[in-house]
C-alpha positions in Angstrom: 22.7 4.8 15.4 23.9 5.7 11.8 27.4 5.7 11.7 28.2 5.5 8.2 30.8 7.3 6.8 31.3 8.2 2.6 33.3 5.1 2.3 30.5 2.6 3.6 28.0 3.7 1.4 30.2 4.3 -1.3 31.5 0.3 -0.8 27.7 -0.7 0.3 26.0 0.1 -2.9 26.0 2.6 -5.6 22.3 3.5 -5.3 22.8 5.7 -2.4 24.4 8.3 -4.8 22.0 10.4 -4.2 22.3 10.7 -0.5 25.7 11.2 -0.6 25.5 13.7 -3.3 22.8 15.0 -0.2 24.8 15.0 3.0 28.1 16.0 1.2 25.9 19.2 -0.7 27.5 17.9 -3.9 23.3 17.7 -4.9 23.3 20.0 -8.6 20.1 22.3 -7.0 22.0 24.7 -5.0 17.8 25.8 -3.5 17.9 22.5 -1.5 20.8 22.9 0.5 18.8 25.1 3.4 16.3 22.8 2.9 18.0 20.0 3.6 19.8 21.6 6.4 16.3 22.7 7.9 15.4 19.1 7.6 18.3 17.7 9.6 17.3 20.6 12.1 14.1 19.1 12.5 15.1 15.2 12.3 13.7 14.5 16.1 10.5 16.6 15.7 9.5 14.4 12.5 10.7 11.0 14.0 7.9 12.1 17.2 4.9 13.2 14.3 5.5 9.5 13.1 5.3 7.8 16.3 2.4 9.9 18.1 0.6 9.2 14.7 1.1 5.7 15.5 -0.2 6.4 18.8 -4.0 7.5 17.5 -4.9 4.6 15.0 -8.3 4.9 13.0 -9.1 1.5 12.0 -12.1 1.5 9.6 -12.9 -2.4 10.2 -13.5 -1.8 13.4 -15.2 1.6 14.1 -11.9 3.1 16.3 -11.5 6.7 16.0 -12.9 8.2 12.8 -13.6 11.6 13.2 -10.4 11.6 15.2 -8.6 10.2 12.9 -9.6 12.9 10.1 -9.3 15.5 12.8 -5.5 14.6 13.2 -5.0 13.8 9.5 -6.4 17.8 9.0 -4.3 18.8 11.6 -1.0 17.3 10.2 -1.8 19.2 7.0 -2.1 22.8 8.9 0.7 22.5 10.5 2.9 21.7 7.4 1.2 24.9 5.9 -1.8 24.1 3.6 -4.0 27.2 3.5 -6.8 25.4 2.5 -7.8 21.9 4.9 -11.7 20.7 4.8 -13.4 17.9 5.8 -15.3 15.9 3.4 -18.6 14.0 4.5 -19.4 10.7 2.9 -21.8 7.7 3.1 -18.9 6.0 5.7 -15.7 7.6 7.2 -14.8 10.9 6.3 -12.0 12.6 3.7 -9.9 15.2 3.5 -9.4 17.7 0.7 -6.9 20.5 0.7 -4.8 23.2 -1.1 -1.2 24.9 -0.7 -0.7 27.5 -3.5 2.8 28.5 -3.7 2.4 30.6 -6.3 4.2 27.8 -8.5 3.5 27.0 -12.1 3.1 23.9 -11.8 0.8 21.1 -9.5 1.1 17.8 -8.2 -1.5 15.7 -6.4 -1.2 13.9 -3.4 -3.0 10.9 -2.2 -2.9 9.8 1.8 -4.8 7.0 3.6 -5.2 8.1 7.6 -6.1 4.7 8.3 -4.7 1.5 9.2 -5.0 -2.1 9.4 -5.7 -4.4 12.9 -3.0 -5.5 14.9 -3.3 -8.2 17.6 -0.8 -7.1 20.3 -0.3 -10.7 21.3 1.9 -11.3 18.0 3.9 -8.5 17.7 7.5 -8.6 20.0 6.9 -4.6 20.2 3.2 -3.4 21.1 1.6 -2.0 18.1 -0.1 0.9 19.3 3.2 2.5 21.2 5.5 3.2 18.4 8.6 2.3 20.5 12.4 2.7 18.9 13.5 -0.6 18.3 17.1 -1.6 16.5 16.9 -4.7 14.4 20.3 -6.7 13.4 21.4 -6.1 10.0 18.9 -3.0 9.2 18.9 0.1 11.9 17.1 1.7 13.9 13.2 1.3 13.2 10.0 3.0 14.7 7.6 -0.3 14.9 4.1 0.3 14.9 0.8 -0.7 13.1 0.6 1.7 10.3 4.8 2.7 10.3 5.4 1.4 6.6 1.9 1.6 5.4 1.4 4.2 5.4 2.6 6.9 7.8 6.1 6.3 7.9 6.6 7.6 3.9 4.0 10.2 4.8 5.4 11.9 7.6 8.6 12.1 5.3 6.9 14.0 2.9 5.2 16.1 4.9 9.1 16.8 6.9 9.7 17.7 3.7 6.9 20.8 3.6 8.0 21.7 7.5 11.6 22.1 6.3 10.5 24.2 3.2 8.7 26.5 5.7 11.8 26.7 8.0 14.1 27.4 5.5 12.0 30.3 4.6 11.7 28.8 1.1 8.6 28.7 -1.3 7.5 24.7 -2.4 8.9 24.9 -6.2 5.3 23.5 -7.3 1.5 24.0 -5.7 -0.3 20.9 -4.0 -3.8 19.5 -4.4 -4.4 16.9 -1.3 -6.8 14.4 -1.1 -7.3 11.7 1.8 -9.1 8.9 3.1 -10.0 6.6 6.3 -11.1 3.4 4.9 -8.4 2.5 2.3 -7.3 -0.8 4.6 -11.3 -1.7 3.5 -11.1 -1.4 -0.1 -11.9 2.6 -0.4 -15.9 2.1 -0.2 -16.1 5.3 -0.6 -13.3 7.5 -1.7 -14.7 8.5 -4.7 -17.4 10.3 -3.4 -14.4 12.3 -2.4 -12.6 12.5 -5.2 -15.4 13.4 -7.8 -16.8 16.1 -6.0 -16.8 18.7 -8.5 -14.1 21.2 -7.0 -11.9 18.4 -6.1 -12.2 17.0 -9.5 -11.5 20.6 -11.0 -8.6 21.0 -8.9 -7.3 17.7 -9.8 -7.4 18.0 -13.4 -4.9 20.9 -13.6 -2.2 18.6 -11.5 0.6 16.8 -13.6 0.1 14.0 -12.1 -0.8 12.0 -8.0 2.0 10.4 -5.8 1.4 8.7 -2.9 4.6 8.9 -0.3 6.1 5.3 -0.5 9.4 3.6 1.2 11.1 2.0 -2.5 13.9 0.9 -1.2 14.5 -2.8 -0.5 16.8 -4.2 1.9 18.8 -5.3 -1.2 19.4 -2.0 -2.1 17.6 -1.8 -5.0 15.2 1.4 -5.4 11.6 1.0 -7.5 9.9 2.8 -9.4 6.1 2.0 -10.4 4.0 1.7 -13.2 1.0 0.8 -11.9 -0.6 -1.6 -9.3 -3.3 -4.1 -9.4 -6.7 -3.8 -8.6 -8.3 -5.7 -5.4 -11.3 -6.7 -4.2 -12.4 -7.9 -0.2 -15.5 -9.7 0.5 -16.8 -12.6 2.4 -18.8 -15.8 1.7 -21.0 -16.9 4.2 -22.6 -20.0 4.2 -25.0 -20.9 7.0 -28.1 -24.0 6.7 -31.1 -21.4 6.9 -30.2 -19.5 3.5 -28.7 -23.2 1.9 -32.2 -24.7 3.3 -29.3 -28.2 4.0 -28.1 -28.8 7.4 -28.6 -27.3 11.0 -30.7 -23.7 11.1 -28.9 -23.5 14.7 -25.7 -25.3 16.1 -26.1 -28.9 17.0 -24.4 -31.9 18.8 -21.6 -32.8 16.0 -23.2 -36.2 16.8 -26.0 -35.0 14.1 -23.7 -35.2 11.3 -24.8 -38.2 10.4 -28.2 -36.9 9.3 -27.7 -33.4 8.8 -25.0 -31.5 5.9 -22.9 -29.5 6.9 -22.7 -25.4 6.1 -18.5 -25.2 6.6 -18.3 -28.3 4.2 -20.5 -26.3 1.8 -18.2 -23.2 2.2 -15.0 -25.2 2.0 -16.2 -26.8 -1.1 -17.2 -23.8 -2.5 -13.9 -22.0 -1.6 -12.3 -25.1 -3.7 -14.4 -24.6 -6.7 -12.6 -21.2 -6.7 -9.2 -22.3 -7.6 -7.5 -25.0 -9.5 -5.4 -27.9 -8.0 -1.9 -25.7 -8.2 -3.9 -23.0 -6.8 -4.4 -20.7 -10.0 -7.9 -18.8 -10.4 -10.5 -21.0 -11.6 -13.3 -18.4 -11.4 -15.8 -19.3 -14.9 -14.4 -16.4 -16.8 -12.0 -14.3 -14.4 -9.4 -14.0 -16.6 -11.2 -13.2 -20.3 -10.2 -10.0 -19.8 -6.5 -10.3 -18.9 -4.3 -7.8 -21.0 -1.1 -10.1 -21.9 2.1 -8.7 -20.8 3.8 -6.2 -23.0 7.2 -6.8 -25.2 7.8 -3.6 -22.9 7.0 -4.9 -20.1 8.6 -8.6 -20.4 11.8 -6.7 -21.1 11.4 -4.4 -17.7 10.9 -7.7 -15.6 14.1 -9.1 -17.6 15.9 -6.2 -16.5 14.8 -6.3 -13.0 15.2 -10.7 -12.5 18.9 -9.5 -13.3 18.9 -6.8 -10.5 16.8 -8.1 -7.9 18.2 -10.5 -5.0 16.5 -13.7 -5.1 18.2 -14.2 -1.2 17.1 -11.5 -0.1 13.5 -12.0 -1.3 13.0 -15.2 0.3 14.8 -14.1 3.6 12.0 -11.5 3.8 9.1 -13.4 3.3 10.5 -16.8 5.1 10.0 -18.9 2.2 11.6 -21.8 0.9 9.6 -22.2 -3.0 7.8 -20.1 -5.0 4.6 -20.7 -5.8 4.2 -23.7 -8.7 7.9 -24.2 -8.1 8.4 -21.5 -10.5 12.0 -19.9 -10.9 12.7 -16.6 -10.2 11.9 -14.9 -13.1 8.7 -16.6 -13.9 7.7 -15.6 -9.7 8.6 -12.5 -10.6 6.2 -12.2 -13.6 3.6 -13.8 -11.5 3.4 -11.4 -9.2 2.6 -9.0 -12.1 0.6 -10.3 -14.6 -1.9 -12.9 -12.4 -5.1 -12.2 -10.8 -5.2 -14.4 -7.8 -7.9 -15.5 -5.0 -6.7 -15.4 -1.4 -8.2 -16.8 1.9 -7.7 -14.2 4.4 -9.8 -15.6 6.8 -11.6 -19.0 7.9 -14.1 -18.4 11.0 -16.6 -20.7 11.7 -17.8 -22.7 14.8 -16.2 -22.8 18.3 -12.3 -21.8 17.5 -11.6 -21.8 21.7 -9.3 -23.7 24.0 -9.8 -27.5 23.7 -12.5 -29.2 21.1 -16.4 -28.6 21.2 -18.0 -30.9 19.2 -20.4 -28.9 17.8 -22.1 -29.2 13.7 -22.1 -25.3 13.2 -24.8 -23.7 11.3 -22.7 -20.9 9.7 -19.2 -20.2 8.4 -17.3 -17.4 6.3 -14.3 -17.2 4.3 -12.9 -13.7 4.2 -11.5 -13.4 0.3 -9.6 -10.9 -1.1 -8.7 -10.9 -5.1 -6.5 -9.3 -7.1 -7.1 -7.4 -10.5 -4.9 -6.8 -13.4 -5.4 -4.8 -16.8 -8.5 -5.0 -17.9 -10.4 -6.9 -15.2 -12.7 -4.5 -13.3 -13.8 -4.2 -10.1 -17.8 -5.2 -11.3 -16.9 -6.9 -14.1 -15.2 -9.5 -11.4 -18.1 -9.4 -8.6 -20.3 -10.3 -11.3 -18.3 -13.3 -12.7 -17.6 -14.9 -9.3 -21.4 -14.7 -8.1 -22.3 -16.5 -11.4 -19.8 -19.3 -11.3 -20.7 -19.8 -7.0 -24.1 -20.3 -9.0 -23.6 -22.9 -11.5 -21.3 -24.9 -9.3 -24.4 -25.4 -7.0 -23.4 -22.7 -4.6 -25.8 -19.5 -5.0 -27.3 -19.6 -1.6 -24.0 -18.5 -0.1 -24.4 -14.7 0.8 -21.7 -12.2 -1.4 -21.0 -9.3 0.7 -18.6 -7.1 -0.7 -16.7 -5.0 1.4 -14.8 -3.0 -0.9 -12.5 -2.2 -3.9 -11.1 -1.2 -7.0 -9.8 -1.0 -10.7 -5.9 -1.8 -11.2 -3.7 1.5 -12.2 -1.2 1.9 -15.4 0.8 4.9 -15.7 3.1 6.0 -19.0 6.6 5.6 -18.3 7.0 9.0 -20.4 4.9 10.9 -18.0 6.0 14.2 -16.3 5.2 12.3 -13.4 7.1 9.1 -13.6 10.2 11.0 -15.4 10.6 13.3 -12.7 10.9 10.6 -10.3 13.2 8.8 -12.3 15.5 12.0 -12.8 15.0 12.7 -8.8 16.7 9.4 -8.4 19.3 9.3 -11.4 20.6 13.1 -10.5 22.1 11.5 -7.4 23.5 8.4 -9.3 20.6 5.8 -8.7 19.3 3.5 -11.1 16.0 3.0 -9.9 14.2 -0.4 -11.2 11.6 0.1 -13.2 8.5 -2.3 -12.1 5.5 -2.8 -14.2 3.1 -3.2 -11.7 3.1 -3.0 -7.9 1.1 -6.2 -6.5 -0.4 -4.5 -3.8 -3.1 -2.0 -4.2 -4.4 1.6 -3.9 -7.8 3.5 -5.4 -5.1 5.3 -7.7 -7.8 4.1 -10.5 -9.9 7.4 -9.4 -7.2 9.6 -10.7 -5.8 7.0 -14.0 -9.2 6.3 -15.3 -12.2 8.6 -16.8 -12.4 11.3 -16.7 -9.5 12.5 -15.0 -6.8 10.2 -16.8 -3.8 11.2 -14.7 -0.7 9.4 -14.3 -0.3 8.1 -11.0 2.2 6.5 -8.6 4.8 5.9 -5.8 7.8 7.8 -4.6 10.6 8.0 -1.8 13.3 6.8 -0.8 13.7 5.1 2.7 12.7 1.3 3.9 10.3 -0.2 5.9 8.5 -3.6 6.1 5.8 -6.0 7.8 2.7 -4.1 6.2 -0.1 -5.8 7.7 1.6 -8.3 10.2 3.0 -8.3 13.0 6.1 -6.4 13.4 5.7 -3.5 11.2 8.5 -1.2 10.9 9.5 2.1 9.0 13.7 2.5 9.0 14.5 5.7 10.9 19.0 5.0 11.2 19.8 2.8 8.9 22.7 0.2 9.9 22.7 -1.4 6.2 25.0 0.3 4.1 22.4 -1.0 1.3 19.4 1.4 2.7 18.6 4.7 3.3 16.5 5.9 6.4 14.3 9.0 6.9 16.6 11.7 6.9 16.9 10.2 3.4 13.6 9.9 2.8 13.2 13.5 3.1 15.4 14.8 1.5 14.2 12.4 -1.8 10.8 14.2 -1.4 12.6 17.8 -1.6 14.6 16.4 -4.9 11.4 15.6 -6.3 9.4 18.2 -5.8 12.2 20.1 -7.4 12.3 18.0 -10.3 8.7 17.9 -11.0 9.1 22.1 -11.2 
């Protein structure tokens, strides 16, 4: 499929210095080349790890293959040459722990998540579970899956990247600590008990640093680098008339409504309460604790409004307005520096073919919520069960599902700085972002007592995290985007620059 030659990318966009410098061995490490080389020898092999990874989902929500899942997850780590690989019990789905020692003098952690989100097969034009090869107009040739982008797609790359050390017969330039989970796509219940277990936490103290394998470049060709994500939290509200002591303890004829009150009114009231009417946090309190942006950072999101493609953003997400009508810019700040309350989910009643008219007794909301520096993860839980009970709503059942603290990283960490010179050595200006909007349980290795910087890395595409239609860019077709060969190879630079 990838028929580039120099002159497209060259022409397409600047920022693929670094695979040119790459393919044409131009690269200023002469120790990659058989690297790289080994990698291109073992293109097809890594392409299949992704898609029969694909093929055996562990999905936390729903109970599907747990101890397989951390079986495979231990396996992938043997066979890219970790001497050390154990399982690590917990109070829900198991971890993984493990150790390559390359003799090097210096460390890096790395964080993976072996589980993915649901998929319903009836929405997605490729079925989710069978990882086909599909090309997409205007972008390449993609392995679509549930769990391609988010996350295996970027971690197969990295671990292609340990395979082709060992085939070149070359030594990793740094050692490894490894840690991974299965229930990140629930909020990381219980990760920690992972992570500060007292070897792990030993062995994670000496690192520089923990990167999680991420596809940063954007269809407009822009690569990013990040400083940090927010924090999140997932829980439900359930409101049903035998906890409210109002309305039906069963479902009833609908004719009822007359006499009785109605439990999804209650909930949908409630769920109002929540936010204002542009559709900001109205929580009593949520955002006391709100670090303002930085001069630092208000100059990073200036320099990236300038650089980032407002077409291509709303292409991507098929939207017409930003949120508050805001411009660009502001959007872009938004996405930052707000907490926000989302409905994931509304289920209540009969949802079927046709109309039932029923007065149900009980009906959730699935909510997830966003952190930024310094809300916390309790601090939060705690504010939204006291506002639901001065607005007249504390019969409605909390259950928290999961969660975490919001990251920051230093820009002038040995971390960050080597991913910035990975990129610039081949000629890419990577964006620097203050604050990925999505979230990770990086906040185990950023906050006490560890205090380690911690982020993203790789190049390489992909798109449709949690919907339909996920994808992770395999040939590339846009001369604006590298694919996984790329990838790869950007996981070698680093490594290299981080020693």
């Amino acid at each position: 499929m990838n028929t580039f030659n120099r002159r497209d990318f060259v022409l397409g966009s600047t920022a693929l210095g670094l695979v040119l410098a790459a393919r044409s061995g131009l690269t200023a490490n002469r120790d990659a080349q058989p690297v790289y080389q080994a990698a291109d020898r073992l293109h097809d092999e890594g392409v299949q790890r992704l898609q029969d990874w694909i093929r055996t989902p562990t999905i936390a929500a729903e109970g599907l293959n747990l101890e397989e899942g951390c079986a495979y997850m231990m396996r992938l780590l043997g066979d890219a040459g970790f001497q050390r690989v154990d399982r690590m019990p917990t109070d829900g789905v198991p971890g993984v722990f493990a150790t390559l020692d390359a003799g090097a003098k210096r460390t890096l952690g790395v964080y993976f998540m072996y589980d993915v989100k649901q998929a319903n097969p009836a929405e997605w034009s490729s079925p989710p579970w069978e990882a086909r090869r599909v090309d997409l107009p205007g972008i390449g040739n993609v392995v679509m899956g549930r769990g391609a982008t988010n996350q295996k797609g970027p971690q197969t790359a990295f671990l292609m990247a340990l395979h082709a050390f060992k085939a070149a017969g070359r030594k990793l330039p740094v050692n490894l600590v490894f840690v991974a989970e299965g229930e990140e796509e629930i909020g990381s219940p219980h990760f920690a008990q992972v992570v500060r277990s007292p070897e792990v936490m030993a062995r994670l103290a000496r690192t520089d640093g923990v990167f999680m394998p991420f596809a940063s470049h954007g269809l407009d060709g822009n690569v990013t680098v990040n400083l940090g994500a927010k924090g999140v939290i997932e829980l439900e509200l359930v409101a049903s008339g035998e906890r409210w002591g109002r309305g039906p303890g069963k479902d009833v004829h609908s004719s009822l409504r007359a006499m009785l009150d109605s439990p999804s009114f209650h909930l949908v009231q409630a769920l109002n309460s929540l936010v204002d009417q542009d559709g900001l946090p109205a929580i009593d309190g949520l955002t006391d604790r709100v670090r303002p942006l930085s001069a630092a950072d208000r100059k990073l999101l200036d320099a990236a409004a300038k650089r980032l493609d407002e077409a291509t953003f709303r292409k991507s997400y098929s939207i017409q307005r930003f949120a508050q009508d805001a411009d660009f810019r502001q959007a872009l700040e938004n996405l930052v520096a707000r907490p926000t309350v989302n409905i994931e989910g509304l289920v209540g009643g009969y949802t079927g073919p046709g109309g039932m008219t029923v007065l149900p007794s009980k009906a959730t909301a699935k909510l997830d919520l966003r952190l930024v520096p310094d809300m916390t993860f309790d601090d939060t839980i705690a504010k939204v069960k006291a506002h639901l009970e001065r607005r007249g709503f504390g019969d409605l059942e909390v259950k928290v599902t999961g969660g975490y603290d919001p990251t920051s990283t230093p820009v002038d960490s040995r971390l960050i700085q080597s991913q910035l010179a990975a990129y610039r050595a081949g000629g890419i200006e990577p964006v620097l972002w203050p604050r990925l909007a999505g979230s990770w349980p990086g906040y185990l290795f950023t906050g006490a007592p560890l205090n380690l910087p911690a982020g993203h890395f790789g190049l390489g595409h992909g798109a449709r995290a949690h919907a339909p239609d996920e994808y992770y860019l395999i040939d590339s077709q846009n001369p604006k985007v590298t694919g996984y060969r790329e990838a790869v190879r950007s996981h070698v630079d680093f490594l290299y620059q981080l020693a």
